[in-house]
DSSP file (Angstrom, degrees, kcal/mol; ACC not computed):
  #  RESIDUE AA STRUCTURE BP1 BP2  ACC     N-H-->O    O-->H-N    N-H-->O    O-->H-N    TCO  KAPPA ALPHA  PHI   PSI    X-CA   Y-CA   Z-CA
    1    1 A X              0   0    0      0, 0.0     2,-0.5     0, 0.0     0, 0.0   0.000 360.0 360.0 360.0 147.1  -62.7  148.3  -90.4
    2    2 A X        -     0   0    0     95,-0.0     2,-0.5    22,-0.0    24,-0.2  -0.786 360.0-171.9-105.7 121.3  -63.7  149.8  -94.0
    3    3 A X  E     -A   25   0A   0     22,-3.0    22,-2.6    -2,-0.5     2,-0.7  -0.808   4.1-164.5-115.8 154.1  -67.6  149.2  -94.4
    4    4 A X  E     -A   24   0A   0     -2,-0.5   110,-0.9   108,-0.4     2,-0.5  -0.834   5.7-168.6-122.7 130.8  -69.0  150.1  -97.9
    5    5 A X  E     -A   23   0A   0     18,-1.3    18,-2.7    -2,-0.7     2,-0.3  -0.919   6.5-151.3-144.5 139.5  -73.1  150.5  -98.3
    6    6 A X  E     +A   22   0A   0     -2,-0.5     2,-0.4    16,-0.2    16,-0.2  -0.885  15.7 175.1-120.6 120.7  -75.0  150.7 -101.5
    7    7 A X  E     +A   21   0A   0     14,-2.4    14,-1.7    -2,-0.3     2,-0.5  -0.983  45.3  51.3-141.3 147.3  -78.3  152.5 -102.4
    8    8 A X        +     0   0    0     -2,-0.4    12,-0.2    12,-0.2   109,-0.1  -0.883  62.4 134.6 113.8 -87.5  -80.5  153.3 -105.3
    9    9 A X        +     0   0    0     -2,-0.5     2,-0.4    10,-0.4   109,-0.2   0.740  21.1 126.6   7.5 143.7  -81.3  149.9 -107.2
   10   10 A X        -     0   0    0    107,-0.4   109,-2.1   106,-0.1     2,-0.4  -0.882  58.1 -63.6 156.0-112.9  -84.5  148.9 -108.3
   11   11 A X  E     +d  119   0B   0     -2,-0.4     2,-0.4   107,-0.2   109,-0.2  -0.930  53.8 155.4-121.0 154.3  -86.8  147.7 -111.3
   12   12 A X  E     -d  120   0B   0    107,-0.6   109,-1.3    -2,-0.4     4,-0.1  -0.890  45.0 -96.0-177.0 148.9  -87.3  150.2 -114.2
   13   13 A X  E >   -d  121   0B   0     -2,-0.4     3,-0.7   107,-0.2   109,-0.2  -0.250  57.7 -76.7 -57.8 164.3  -88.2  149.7 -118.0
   14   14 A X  T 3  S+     0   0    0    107,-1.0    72,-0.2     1,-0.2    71,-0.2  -0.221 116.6  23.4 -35.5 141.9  -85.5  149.5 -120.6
   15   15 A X  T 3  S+     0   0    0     70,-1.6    69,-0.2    69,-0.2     2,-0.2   0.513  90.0 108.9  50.3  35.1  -84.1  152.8 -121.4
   16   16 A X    <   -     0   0    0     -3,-0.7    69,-0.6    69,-0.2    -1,-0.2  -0.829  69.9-100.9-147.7 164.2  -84.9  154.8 -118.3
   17   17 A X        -     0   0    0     -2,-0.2     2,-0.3    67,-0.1    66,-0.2  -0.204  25.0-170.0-109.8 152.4  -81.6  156.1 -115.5
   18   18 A X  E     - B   0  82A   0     64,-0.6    64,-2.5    62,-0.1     2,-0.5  -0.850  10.5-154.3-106.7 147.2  -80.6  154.5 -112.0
   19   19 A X  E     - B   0  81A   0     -2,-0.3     2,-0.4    62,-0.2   -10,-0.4  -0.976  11.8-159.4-120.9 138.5  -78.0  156.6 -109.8
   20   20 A X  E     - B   0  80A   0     60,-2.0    60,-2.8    -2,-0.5     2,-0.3  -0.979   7.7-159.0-125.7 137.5  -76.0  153.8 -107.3
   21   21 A X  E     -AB   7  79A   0    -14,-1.7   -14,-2.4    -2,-0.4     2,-0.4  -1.000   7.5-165.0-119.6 130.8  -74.5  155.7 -104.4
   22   22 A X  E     -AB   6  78A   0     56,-1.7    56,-2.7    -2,-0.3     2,-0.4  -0.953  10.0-178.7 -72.2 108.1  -71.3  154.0 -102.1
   23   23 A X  E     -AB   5  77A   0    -18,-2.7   -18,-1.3    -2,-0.4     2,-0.3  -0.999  12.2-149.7-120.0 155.5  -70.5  155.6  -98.8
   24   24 A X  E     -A    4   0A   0     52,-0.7     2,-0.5    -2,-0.4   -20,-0.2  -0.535  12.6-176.6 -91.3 133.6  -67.7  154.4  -96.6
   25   25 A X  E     +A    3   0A   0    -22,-2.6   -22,-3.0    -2,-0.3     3,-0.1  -0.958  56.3  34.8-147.9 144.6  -67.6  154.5  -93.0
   26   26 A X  S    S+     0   0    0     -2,-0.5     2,-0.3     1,-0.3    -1,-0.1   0.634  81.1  89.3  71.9  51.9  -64.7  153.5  -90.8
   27   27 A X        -     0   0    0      2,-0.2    -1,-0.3    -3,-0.1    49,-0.1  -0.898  58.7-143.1-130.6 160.7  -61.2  154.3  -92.2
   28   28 A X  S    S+     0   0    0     -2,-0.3     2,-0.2    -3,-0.1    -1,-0.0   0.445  73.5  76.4 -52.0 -44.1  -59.4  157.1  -91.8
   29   29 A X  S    S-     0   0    0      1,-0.0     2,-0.4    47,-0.0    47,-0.2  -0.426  83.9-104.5 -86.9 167.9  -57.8  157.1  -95.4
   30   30 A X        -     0   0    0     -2,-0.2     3,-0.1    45,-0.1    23,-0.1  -0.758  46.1-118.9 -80.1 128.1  -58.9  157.9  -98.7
   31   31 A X        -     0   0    0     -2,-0.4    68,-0.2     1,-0.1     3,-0.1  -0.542  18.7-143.8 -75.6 148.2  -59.5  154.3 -100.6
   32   32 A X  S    S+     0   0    0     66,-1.9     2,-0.6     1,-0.2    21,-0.2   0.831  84.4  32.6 -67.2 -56.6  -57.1  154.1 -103.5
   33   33 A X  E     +E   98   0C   0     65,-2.0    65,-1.2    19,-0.2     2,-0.3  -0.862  64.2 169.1-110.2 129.5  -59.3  152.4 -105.5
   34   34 A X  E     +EF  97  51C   0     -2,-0.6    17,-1.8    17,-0.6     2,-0.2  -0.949  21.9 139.6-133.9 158.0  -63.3  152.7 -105.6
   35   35 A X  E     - F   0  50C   0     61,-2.0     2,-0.6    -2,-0.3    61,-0.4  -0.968  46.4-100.7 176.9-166.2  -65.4  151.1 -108.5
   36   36 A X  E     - F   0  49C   0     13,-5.2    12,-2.9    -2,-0.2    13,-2.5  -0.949  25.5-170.0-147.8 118.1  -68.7  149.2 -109.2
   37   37 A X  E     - F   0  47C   0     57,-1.7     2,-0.3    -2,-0.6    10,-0.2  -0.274   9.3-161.3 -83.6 168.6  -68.9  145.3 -109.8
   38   38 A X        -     0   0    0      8,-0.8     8,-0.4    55,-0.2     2,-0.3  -0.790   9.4-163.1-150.5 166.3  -72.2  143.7 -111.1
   39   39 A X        -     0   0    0     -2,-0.3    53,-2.4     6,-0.3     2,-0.5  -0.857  10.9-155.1-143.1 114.2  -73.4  140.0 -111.0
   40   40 A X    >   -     0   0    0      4,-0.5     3,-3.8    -2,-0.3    51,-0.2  -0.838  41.4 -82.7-108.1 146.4  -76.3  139.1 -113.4
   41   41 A X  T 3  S+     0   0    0     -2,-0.5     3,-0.1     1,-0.3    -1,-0.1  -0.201 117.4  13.9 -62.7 135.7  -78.3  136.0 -112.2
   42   42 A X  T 3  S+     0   0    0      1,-0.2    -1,-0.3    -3,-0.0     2,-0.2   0.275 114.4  84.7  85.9   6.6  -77.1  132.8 -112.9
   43   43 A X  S <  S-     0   0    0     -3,-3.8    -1,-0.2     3,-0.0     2,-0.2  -0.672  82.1 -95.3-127.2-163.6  -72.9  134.3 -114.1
   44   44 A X        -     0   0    0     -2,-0.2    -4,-0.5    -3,-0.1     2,-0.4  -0.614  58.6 -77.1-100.7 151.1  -69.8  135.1 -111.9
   45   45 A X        -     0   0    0     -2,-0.2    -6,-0.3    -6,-0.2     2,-0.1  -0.485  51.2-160.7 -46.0 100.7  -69.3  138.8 -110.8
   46   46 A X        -     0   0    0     -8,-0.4    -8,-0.8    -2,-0.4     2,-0.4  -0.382  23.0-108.2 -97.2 166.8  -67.8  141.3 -113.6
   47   47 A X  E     +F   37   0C   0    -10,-0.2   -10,-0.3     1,-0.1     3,-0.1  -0.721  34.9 173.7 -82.8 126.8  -66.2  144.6 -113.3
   48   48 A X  E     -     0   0C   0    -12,-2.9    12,-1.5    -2,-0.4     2,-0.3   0.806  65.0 -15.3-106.5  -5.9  -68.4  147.6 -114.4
   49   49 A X  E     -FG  36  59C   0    -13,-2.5   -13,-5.2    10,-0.3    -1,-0.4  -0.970  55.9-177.4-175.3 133.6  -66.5  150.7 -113.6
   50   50 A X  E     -FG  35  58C   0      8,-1.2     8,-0.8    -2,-0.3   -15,-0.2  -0.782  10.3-167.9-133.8 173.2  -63.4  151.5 -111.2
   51   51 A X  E     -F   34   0C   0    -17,-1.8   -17,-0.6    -2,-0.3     6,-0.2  -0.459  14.8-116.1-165.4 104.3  -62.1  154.9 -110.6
   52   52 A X    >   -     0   0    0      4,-0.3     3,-0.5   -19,-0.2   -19,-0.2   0.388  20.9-126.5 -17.6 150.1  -58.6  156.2 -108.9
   53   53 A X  T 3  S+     0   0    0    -21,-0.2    -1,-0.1     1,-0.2   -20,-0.1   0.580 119.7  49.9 -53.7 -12.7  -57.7  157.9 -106.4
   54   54 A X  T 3  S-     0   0    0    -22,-0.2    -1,-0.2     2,-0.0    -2,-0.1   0.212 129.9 -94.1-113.3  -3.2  -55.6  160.2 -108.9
   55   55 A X  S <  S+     0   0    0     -3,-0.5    -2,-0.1    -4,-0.2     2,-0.0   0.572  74.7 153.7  75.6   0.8  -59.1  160.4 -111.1
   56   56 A X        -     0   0    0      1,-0.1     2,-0.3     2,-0.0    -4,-0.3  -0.122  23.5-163.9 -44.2 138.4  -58.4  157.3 -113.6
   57   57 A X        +     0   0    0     -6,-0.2    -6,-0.2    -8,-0.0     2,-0.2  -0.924  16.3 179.4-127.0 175.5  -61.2  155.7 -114.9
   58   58 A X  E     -G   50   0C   0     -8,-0.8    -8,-1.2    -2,-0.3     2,-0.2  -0.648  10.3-162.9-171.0 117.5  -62.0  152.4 -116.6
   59   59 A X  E     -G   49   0C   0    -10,-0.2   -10,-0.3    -2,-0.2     2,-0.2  -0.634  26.7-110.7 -83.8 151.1  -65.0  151.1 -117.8
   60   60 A X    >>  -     0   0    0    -12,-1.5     4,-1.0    -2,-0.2     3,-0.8  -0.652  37.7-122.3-113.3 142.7  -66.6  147.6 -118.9
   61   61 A X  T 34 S+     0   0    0      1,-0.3    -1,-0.1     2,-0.2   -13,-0.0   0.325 109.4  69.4 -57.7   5.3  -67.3  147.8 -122.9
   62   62 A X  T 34 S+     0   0    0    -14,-0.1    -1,-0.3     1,-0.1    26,-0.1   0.617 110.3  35.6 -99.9 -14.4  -71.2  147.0 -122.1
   63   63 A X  T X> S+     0   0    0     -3,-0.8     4,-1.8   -15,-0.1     3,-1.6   0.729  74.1 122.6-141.3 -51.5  -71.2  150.3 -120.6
   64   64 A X  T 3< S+     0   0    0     -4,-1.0     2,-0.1     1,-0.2     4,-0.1   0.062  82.7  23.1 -31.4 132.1  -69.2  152.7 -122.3
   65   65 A X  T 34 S+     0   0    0      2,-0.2    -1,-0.2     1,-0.1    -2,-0.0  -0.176 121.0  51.0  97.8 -43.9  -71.5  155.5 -123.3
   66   66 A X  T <4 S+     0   0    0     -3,-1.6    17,-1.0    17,-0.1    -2,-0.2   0.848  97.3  51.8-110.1 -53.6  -74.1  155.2 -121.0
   67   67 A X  E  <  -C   82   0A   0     -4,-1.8    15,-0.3    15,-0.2    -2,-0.2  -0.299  60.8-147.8 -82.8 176.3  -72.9  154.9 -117.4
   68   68 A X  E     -C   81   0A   0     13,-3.4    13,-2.3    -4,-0.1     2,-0.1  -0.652   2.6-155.5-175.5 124.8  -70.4  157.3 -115.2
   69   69 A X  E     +C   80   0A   0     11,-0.3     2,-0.3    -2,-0.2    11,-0.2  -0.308  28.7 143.4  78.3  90.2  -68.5  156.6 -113.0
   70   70 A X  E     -C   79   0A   0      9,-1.2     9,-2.7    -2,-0.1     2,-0.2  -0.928  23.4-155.9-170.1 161.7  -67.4  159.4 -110.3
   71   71 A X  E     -C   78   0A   0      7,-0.3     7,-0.2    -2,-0.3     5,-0.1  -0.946  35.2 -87.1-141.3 151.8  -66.6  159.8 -106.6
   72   72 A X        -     0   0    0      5,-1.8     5,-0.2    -2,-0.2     7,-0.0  -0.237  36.3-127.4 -68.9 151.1  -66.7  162.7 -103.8
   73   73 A X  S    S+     0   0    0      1,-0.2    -1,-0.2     3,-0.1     3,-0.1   0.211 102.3  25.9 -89.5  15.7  -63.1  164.8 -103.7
   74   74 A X  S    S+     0   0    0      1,-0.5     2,-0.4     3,-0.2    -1,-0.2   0.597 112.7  59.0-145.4 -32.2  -63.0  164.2  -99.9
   75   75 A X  S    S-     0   0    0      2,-0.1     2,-3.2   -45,-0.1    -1,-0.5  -0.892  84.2-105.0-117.1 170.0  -64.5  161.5  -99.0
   76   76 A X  S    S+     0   0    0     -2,-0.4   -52,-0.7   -47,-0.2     2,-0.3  -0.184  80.3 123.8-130.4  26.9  -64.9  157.6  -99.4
   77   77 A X  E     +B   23   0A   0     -2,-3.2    -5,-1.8   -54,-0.2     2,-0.3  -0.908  35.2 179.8-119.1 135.2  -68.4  158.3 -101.7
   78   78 A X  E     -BC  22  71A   0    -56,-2.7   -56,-1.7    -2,-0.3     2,-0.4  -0.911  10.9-151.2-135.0 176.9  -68.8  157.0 -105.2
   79   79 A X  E     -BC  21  70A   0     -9,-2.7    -9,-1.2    -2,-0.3     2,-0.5  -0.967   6.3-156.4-130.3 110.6  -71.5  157.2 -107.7
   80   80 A X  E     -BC  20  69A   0    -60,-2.8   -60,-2.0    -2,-0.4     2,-0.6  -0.896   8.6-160.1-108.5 122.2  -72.5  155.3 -110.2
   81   81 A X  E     -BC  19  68A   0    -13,-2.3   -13,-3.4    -2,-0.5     2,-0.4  -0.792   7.9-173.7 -90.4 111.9  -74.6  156.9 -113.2
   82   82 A X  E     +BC  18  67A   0    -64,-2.5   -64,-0.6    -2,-0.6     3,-0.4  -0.810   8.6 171.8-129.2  96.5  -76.7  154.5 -115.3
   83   83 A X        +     0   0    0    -17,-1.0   -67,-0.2    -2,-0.4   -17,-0.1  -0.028  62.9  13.6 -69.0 171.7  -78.3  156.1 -118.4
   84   84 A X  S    S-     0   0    0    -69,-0.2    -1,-0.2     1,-0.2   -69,-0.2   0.177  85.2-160.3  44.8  30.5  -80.2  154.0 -121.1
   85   85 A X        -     0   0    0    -69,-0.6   -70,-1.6    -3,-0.4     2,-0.4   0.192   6.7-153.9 -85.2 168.5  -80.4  151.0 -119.2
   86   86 A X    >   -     0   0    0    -72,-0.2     3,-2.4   -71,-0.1     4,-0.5  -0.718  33.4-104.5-123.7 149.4  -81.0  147.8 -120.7
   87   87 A X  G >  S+     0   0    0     -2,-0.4     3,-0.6     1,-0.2    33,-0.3   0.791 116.5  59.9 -62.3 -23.3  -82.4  144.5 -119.7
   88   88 A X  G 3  S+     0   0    0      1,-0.2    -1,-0.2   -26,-0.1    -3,-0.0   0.201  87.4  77.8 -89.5  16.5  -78.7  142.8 -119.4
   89   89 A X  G <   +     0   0    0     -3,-2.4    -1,-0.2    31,-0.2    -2,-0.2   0.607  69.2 116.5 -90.1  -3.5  -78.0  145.4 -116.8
   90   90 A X    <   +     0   0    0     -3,-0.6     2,-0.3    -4,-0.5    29,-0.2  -0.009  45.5  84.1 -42.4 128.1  -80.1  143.3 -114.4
   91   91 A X  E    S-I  118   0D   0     27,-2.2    27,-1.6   -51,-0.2     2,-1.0  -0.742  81.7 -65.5 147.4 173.8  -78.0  142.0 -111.6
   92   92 A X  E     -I  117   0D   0    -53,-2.4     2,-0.7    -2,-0.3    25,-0.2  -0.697  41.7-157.3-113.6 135.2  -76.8  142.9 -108.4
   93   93 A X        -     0   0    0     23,-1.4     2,-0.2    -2,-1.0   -55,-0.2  -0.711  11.1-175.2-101.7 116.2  -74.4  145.6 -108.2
   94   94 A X        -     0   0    0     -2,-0.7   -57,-1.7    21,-0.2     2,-0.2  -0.541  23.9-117.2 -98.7 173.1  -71.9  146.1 -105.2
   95   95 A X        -     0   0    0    -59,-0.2    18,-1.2    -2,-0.2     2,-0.3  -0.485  26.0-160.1 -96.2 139.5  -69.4  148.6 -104.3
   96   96 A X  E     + H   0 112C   0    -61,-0.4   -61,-2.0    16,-0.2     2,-0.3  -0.944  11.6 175.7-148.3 149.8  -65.6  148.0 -104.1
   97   97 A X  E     -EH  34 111C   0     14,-0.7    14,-4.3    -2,-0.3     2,-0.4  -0.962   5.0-178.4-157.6 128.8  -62.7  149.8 -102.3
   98   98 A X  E     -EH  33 110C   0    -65,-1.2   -65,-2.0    -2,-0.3   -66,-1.9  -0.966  21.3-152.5-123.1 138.1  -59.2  148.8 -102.2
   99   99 A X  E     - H   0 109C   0     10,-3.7    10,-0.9    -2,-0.4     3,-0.1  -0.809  33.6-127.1-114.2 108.7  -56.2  150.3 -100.5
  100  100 A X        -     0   0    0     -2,-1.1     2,-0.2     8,-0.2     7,-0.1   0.273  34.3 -88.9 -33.0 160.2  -52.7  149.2 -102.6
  101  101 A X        -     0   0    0      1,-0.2    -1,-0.1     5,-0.2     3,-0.1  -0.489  29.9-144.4 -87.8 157.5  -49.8  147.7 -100.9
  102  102 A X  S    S+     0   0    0     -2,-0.2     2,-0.3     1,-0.2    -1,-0.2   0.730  77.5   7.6 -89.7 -33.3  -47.4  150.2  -99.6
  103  103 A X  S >  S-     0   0    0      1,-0.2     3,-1.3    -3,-0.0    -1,-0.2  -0.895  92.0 -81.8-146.3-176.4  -44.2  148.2 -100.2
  104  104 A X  T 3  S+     0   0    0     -2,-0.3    -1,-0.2     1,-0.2    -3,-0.1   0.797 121.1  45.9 -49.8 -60.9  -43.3  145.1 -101.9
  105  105 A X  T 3  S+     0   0    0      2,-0.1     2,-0.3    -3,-0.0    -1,-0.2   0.219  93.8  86.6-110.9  18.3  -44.0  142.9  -99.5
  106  106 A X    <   -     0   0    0     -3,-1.3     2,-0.3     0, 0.0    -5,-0.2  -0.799  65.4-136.6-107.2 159.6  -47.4  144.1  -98.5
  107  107 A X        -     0   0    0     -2,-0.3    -5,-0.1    -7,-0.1    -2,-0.1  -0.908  29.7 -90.6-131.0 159.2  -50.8  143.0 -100.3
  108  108 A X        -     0   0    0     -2,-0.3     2,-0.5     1,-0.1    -8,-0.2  -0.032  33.0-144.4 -57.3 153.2  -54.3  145.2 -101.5
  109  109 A X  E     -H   99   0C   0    -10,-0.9   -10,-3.7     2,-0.0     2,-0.6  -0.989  25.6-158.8-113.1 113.8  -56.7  145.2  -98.5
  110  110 A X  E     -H   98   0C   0     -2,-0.5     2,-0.3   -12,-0.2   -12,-0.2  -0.923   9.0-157.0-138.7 135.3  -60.5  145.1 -100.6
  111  111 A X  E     -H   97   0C   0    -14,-4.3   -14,-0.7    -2,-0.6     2,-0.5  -0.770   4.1-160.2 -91.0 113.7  -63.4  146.0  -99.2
  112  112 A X  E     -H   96   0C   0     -2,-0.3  -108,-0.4   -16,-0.2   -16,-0.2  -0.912  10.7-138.5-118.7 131.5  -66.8  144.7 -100.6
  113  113 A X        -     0   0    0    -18,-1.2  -108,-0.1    -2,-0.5     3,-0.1  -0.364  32.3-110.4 -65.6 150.9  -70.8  146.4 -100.1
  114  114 A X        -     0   0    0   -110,-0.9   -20,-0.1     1,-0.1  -109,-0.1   0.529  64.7 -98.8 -72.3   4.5  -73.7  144.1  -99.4
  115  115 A X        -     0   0    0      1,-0.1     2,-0.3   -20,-0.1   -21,-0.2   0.182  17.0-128.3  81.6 144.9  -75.3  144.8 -103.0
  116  116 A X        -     0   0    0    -23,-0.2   -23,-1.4    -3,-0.1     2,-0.2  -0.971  27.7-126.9-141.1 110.7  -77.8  146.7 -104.4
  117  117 A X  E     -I   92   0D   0     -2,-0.3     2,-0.5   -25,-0.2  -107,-0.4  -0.503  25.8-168.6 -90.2 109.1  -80.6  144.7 -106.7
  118  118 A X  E     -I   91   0D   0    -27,-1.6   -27,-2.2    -2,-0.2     2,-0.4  -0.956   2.3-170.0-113.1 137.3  -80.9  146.3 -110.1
  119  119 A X  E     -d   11   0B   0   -109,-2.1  -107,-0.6    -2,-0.5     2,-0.4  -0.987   6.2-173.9-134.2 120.6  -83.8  145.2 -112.2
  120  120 A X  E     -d   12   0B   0     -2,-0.4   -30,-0.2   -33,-0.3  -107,-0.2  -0.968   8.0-163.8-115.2  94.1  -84.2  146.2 -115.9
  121  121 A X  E      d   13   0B   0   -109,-1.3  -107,-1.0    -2,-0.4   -34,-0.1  -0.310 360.0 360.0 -63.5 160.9  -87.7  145.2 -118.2
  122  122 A X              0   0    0   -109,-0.2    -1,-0.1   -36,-0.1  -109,-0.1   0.510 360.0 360.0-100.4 360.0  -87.9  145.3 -121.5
């Protein structure tokens, strides 16, 4: 069973850095997909940041500039870099890992972290 845990959150002024770290423990494989979700209090969970196995990236337009995005070349660790941050970065940010279906008639297995409380003042 693929467990994901998330660390570094916490409160910090406007326009000063968080690092979020994902490590994986108990599969065997490389996750296909690894990436960084958000939820700001009181809306539904967005995507902020995903990243391939193959080295793909994709970013939420709120973001672009400012965060990155990256994961370890061997193992199941991702990173999330958050520069310049702003008071509607508030929310809490989990971890995501998926492994893609192998054939046609198989479906993604996704993997979720318990959340990591990011708090941004102005």
């Amino acid at each position: 069973q693929v467990h994901l845990v998330e660390t570094g959150g916490g409160l910090v002024q406007a326009g000063e850095t968080l690092r979020l770290s994902c490590v994986e423990a108990g599969s065997t494989s490389r996750l296909d997909v690894m990436g960084w979700y958000r939820q700001p209090p009181g809306k539904q969970r967005e995507v902020v940041a995903t990243i391939n196995n193959d080295g793909t990236i994709e970013y939420a337009d709120s973001v672009k500039g400012r965060f990155t995005i990256s994961r370890d070349n061997a193992e199941n660790i991702a990173y999330l870099q958050m520069n310049s941050l702003k008071p509607e970065d508030t929310g809490v940010y989990y971890c995501y890992g998926e492994f893609k279906p192998v054939s046609a008639l198989a479906r993604s297995r996704v993997y979720w972290g318990q959340g990591t409380q990011v708090v941004v003042s102005s």
